[in-house]
Each structure stands twice: as structure tokens, then as C-alpha cells.
KOLTORSE-949925 format. One line per 3 residues: number of its first residue (from 1); their letters; for each residue x, y, z of N, C-alpha, C. Coordinates in steps of 0.2 Angstrom, whole numbers. Layout:
BEGIN
NUM = A = X,Y,Z,X,Y,Z,X,Y,Z  ...
//
This chain:
BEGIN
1 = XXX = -79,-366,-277,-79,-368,-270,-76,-363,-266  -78,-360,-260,-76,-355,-255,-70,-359,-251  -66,-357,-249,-60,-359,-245,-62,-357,-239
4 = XXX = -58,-360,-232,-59,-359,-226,-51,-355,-224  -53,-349,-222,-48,-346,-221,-46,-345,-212  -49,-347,-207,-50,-345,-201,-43,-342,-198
7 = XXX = -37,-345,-199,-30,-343,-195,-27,-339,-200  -29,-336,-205,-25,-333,-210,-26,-327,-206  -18,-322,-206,-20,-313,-202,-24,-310,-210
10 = XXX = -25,-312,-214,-32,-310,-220,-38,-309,-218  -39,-315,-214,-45,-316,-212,-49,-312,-207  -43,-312,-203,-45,-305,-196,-44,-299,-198
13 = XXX = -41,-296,-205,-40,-290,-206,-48,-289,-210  -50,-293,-213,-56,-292,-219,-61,-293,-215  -62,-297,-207,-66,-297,-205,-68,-293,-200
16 = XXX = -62,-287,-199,-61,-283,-195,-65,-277,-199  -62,-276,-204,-64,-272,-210,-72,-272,-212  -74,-278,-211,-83,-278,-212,-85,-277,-206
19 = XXX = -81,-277,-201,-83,-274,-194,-85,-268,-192  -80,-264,-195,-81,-257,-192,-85,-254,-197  -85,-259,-205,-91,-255,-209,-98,-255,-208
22 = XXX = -100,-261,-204,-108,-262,-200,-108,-256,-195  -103,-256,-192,-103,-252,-185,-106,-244,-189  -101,-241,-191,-104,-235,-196,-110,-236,-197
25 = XXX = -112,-241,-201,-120,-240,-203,-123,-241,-197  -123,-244,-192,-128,-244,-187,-127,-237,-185  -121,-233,-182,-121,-228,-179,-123,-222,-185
28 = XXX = -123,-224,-190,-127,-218,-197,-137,-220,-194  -140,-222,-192,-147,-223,-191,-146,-219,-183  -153,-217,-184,-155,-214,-180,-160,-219,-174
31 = XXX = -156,-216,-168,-161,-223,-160,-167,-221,-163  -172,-228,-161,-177,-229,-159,-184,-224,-160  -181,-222,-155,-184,-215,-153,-187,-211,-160
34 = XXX = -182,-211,-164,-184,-205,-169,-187,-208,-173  -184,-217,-173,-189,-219,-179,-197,-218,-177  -196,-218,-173,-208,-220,-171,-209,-213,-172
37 = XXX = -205,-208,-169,-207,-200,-169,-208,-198,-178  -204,-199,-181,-203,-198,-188,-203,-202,-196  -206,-209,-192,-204,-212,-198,-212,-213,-197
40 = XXX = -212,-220,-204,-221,-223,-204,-219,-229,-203  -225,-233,-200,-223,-238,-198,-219,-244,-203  -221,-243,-209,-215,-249,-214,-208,-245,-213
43 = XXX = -207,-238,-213,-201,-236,-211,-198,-238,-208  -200,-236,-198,-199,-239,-195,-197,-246,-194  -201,-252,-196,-199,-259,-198,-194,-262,-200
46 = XXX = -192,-258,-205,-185,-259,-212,-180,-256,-208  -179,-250,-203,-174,-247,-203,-172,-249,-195  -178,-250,-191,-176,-255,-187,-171,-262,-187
49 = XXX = -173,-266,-191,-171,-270,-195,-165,-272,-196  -164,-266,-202,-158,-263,-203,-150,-265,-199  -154,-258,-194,-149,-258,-187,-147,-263,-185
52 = XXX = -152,-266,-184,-150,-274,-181,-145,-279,-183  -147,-278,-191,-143,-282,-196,-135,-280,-195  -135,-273,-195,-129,-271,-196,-124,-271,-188
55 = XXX = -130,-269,-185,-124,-272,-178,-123,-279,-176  -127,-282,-179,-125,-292,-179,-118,-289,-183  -120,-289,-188,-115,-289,-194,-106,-284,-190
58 = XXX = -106,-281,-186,-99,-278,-182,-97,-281,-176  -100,-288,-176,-94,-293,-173,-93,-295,-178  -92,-296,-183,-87,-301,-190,-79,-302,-187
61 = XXX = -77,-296,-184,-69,-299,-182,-69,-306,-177  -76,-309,-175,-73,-314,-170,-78,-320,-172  -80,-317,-180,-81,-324,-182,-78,-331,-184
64 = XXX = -79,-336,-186,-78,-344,-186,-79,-341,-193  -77,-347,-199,-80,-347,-203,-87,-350,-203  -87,-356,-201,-96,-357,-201,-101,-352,-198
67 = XXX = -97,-347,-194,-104,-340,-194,-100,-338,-200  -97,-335,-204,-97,-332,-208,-100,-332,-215  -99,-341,-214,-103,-341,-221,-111,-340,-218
70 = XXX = -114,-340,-214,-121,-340,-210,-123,-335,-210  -118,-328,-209,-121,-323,-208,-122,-321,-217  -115,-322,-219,-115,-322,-228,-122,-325,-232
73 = XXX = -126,-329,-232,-130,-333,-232,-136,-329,-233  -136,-326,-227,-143,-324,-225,-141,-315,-228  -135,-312,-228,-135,-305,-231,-137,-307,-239
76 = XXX = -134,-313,-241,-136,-316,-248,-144,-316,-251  -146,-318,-244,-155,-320,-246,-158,-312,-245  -155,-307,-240,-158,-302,-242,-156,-296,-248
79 = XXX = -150,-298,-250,-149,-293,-254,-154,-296,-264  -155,-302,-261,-158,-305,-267,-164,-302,-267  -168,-303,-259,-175,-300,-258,-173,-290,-262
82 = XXX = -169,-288,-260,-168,-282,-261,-170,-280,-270  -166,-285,-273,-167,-285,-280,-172,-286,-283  -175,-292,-281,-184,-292,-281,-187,-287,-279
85 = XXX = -188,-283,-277,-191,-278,-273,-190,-275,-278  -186,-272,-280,-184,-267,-283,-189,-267,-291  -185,-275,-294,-189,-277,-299,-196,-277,-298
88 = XXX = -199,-278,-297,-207,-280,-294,-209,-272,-293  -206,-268,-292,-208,-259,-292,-210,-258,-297  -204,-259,-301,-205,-256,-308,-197,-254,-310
91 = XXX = -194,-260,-311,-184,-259,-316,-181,-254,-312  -182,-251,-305,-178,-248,-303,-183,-239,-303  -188,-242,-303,-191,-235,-302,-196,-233,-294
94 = XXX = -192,-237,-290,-195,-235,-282,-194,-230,-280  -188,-228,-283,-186,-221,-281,-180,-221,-275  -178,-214,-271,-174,-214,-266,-170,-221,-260
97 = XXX = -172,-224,-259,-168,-228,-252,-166,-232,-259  -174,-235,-260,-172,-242,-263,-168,-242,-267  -171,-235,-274,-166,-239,-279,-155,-236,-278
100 = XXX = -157,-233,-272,-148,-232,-270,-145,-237,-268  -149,-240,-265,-148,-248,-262,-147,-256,-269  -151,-253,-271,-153,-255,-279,-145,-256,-280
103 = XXX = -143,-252,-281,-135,-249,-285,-130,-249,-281  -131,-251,-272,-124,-255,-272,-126,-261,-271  -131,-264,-271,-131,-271,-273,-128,-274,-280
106 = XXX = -130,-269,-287,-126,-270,-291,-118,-268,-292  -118,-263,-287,-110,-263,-287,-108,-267,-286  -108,-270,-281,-105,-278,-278,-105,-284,-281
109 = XXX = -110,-284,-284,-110,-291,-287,-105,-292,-290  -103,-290,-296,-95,-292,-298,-90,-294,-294  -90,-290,-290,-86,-293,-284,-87,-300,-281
112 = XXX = -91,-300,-279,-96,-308,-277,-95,-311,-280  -96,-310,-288,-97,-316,-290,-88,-319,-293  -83,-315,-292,-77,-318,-294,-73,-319,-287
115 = XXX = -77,-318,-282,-74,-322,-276,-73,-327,-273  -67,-331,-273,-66,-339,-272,-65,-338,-264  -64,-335,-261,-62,-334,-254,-70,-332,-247
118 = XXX = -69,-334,-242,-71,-333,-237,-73,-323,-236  -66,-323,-236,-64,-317,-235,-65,-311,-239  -64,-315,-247,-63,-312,-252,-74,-307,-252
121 = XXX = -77,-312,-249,-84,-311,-249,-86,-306,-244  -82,-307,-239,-82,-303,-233,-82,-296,-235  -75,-295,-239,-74,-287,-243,-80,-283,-245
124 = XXX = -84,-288,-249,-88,-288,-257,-93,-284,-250  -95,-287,-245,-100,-285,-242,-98,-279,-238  -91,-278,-235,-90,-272,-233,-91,-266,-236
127 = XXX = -89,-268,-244,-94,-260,-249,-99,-261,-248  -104,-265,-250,-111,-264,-249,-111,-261,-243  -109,-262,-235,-111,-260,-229,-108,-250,-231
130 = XXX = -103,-249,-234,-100,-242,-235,-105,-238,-238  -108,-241,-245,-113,-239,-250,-118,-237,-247  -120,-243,-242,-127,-245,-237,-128,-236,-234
133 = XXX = -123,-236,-231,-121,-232,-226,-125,-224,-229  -121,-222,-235,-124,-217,-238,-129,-215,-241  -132,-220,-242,-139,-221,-244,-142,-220,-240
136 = XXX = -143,-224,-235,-148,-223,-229,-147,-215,-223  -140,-214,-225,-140,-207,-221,-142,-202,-225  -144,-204,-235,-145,-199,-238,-153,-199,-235
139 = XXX = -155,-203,-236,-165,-205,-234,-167,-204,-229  -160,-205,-222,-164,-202,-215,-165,-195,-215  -160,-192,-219,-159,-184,-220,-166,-181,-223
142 = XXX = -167,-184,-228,-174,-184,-232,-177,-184,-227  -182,-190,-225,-187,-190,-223,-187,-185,-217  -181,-184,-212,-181,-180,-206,-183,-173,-209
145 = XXX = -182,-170,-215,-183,-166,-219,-190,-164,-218  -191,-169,-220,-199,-169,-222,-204,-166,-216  -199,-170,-215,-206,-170,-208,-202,-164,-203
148 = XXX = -197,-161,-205,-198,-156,-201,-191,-156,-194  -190,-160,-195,-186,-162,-188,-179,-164,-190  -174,-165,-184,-166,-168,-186,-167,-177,-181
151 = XXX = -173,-179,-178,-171,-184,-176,-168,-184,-170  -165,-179,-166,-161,-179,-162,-154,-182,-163  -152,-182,-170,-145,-185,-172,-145,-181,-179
154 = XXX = -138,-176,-178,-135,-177,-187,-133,-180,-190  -134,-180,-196,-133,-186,-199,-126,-185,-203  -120,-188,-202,-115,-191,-205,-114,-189,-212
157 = XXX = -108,-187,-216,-106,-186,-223,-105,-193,-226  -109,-193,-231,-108,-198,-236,-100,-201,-235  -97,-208,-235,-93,-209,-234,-90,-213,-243
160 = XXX = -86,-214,-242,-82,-214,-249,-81,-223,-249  -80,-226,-255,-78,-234,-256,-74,-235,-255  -73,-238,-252,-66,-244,-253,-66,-250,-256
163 = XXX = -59,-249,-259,-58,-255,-263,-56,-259,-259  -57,-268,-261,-53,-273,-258,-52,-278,-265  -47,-281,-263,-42,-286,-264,-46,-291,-265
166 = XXX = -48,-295,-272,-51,-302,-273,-45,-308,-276  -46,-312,-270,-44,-318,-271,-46,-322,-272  -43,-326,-280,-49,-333,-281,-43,-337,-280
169 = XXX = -44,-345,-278,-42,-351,-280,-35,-349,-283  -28,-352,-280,-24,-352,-285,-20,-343,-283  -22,-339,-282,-20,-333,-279,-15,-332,-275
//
């Protein structure tokens, strides 16, 4: 069972935390603009998308618990959707974005899954968002490659993981 943490300064620090790591990934993607010039249209789609997710995801510091578990819910159904994709390629043979994404999905799960806390789940997502981050700034760098261009945005240094604090029940 998940606890409700809302007044706890834990809760603002870790929802601060998975704030500013969505923020980064939004600002690791490139506007609009580059995606239609540079990308193909399921590119574009995904990475639009993305964006979107990831800037919902940097208000977390003035969430409620009831958004958090909501927002958590729905990262939950996509990061599953991610694993089936993956699986359904071929065991991790999609190649570049996916299977990087592939592996911080996996990274995290241990974390997730020995999380009793609101907060403790928050964390588990803030490395995926840090993992995220590298991944897709390694792919936009790719594809911009490819095709010849910068996007009109450099793209950002792989950023490093951070660890967090899991609290179960009793902690």
C-alpha cells in the first residue's frame, strides 16, 4: 500500500526533484519547428508527445497526492506500453532510442517496485526522466546527423543518475 505524504517537506523535495528532471528533458528536445523539418512523421508524433509529457510532468512540486498518484498511473501505463514495444520488436532489438529507453525502464524498476511511498515512486521516476533525458538527446543528435542539420538547438551533455532514498512502510 502507497502512503500519502502531502505535508511531509520529503514530499516537496522529491516532487521538486522530479520537477526539474522533466524540465531538462523538455528543454533536451528540440521546438517544434525542427521536429517537421527533421524528423518523420512517427518521429515527430513520439517526440512531440514526449515534450508534452515531460513538461506536464515539471509541475510535480505543486502536486496533491491524488495528481500524483494520476500522473504516476499513467507514466506506469506508458512505461509498460514501452516494454511491450520493445518486446514485440524483437527482445530488445529495436535498436537506438528504444532499446536506451528499454534500459531505463529496467533500471528503475527495482526501485519501483520496493517503493512503499508516494514520494519514494516519485524518485524511481525522476531517474527514468535523467536516463530519458540522455537517451533522447543521444537520438535527436543521431537523427539531426542524419539528415544533415543541428535543429537550430545543440544538444545538451549526457547527464549523470542520481540516486534516491527508498522508503518502504516502517522506515
Amino acid at each position: 500500500m502507497i502512503e500519502d505524504q502531502d505535508r511531509e517537506p520529503s514530499a516537496i523535495r522529491g516532487r521538486n526533484i522530479l520537477a526539474e528532471s522533466a524540465m531538462q528533458l523538455a528543454r533536451a528536445l528540440p521546438d517544434h519547428a525542427a521536429f517537421t523539418k527533421d524528423f518523420d512523421p512517427s518521429e515527430v508524433e513520439w517526440l512531440t508527445a514526449l515534450k508534452s509529457v515531460a513538461s506536464n510532468f515539471s509541475t510535480a512540486g505543486n502536486w496533491t497526492d491524488s495528481e500524483a498518484r494520476a500522473y504516476l498511473d499513467s507514466l506506469r501505463f506508458a512505461q509498460a506500453a514501452l516494454r511491450y514495444a520493445a518486446a514485440r520488436a524483437g527482445s530488445g532489438q529495436a535498436g537506438g532510442l528504444l532499446d536506451c529507453l528499454v534500459r531505463c525502464n529496467a533500471g528503475v524498476d527495482p526501485c519501483v517496485r520496493s517503493c512503499r511511498t508516494i514520494e519514494c515512486l516519485l524518485g524511481c521516476q525522476s531517474e527514468f526522466f535523467d536516463c530519458a533525458k540522455g537517451c533522447v538527446t543521444e537520438a535527436v543528435r543521431d537523427i539531426l546527423a542524419r539528415n544533415g542539420s543541428d535543429g537550430g538547438k545543440a544538444s545538451p551533455a549526457r547527464p549523470g543518475r542520481r540516486r534516491t532514498e527508498k522508503k518502504g512502510v516502517g522506515d
